[in-house]
C-alpha positions in Angstrom: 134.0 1.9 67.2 135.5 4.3 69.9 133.3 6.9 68.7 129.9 5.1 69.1 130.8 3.9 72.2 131.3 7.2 73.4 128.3 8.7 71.8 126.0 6.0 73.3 127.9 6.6 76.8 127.6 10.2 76.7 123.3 9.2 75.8 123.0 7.2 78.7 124.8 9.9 81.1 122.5 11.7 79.6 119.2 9.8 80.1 120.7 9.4 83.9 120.9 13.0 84.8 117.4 13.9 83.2 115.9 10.8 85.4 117.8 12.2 88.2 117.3 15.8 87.9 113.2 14.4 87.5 113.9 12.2 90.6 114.8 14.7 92.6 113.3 17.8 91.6 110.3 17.0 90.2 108.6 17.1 86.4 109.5 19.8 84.5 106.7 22.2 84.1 106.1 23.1 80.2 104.4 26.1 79.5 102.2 25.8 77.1 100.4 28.8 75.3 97.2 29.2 73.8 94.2 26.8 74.9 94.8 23.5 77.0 93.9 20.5 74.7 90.4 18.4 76.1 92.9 15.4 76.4 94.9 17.2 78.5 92.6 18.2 80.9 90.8 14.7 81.1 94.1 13.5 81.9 95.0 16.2 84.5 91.4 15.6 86.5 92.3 12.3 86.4 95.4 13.1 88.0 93.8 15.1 90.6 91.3 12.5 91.4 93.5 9.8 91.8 95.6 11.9 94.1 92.4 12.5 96.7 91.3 9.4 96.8 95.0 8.1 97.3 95.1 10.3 100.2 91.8 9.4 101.6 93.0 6.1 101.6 95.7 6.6 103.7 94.3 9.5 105.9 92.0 6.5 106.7 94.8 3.7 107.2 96.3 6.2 109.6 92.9 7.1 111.7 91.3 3.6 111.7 93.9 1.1 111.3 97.3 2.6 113.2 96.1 4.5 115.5 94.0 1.8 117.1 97.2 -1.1 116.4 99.9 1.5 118.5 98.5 1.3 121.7 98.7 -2.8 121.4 101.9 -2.9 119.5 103.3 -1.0 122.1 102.2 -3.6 124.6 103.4 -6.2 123.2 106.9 -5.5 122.5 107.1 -3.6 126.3 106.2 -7.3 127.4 108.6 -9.0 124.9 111.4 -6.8 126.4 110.5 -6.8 129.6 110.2 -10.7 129.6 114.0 -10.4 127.9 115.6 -8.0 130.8 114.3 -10.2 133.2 115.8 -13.4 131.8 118.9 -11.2 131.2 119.1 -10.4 135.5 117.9 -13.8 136.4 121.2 -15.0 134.4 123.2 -12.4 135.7 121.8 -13.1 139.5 123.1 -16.8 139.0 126.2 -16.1 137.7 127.0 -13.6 141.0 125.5 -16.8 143.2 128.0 -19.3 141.3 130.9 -16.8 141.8 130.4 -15.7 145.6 128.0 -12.8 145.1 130.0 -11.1 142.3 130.4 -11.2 138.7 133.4 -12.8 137.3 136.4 -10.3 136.8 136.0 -9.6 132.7 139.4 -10.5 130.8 141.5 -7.1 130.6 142.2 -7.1 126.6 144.6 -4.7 125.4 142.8 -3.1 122.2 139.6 -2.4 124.8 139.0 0.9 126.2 141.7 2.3 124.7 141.7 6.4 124.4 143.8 8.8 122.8 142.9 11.9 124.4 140.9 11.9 126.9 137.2 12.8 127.0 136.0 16.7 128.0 134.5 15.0 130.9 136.2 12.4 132.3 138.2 9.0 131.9 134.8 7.1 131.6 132.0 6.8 128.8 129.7 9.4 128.4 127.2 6.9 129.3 129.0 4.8 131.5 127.4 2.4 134.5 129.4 1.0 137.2 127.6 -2.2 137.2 128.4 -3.1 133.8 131.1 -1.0 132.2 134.7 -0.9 133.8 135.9 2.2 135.3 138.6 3.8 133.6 139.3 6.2 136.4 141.1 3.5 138.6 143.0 2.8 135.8 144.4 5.9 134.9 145.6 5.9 139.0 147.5 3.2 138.0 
């Protein structure tokens, strides 16, 4: 019982790596000698057929259908996000106009901006804005 469970386990690792190693590296090539059979080569222009008119396809997909589609796609999602941002400082405007012309002060959490060493330049992000990110400088004055 042991036995023919290993043998089938060590066929399916088997099976596995030669799917892999065919996945990843292509067919193997065999070398045949003497002359190519006539089913062989049917089968091999009908390879090479199918492979230029696949790529016809898509050179044509690419030329006629995406490269016309970009230029709109693009301006529809630059409108979606504009549309979003400005929602996004409308929201922020009246928040500053509820709270005297400034945002609320965030609640200082004590697992945020936490560092272990310090960054090569500085206390703050690397892509840190004063408007929306807290400034770590002040509190390392502290």
């Amino acid at each position: 019982m042991l036995a023919r469970a290993a043998l089938r386990s060590s066929r399916v690792l088997a099976r596995r790596a030669a799917s892999s190693h065919a996945a990843h590296h292509g067919p193997e090539i065999i070398v045949l000698e003497g002359k190519p059979s006539q089913e062989w080569l049917s089968k091999n222009h009908h390879i090479q057929e199918h492979a230029g008119s696949t790529t016809d396809l898509w050179r044509k997909i690419s030329f006629y259908v995406m490269l016309p589609l970009n230029p709109s796609v693009a301006a529809v999602v630059i409108a979606y996000v504009r549309n979003a941002e400005a929602e996004h400082e409308a929201h922020l405007e009246h928040i500053k106009e509820e709270n005297g012309g400034e945002l609320p002060p965030k609640p200082d959490y004590p697992y945020l901006n936490k560092r272990a060493k310090p960054f090569p330049w500085g206390p703050n992000s690397l892509f840190f804005n004063p408007r929306v990110n807290k400034d770590m400088s002040q509190v390392a004055e502290e």
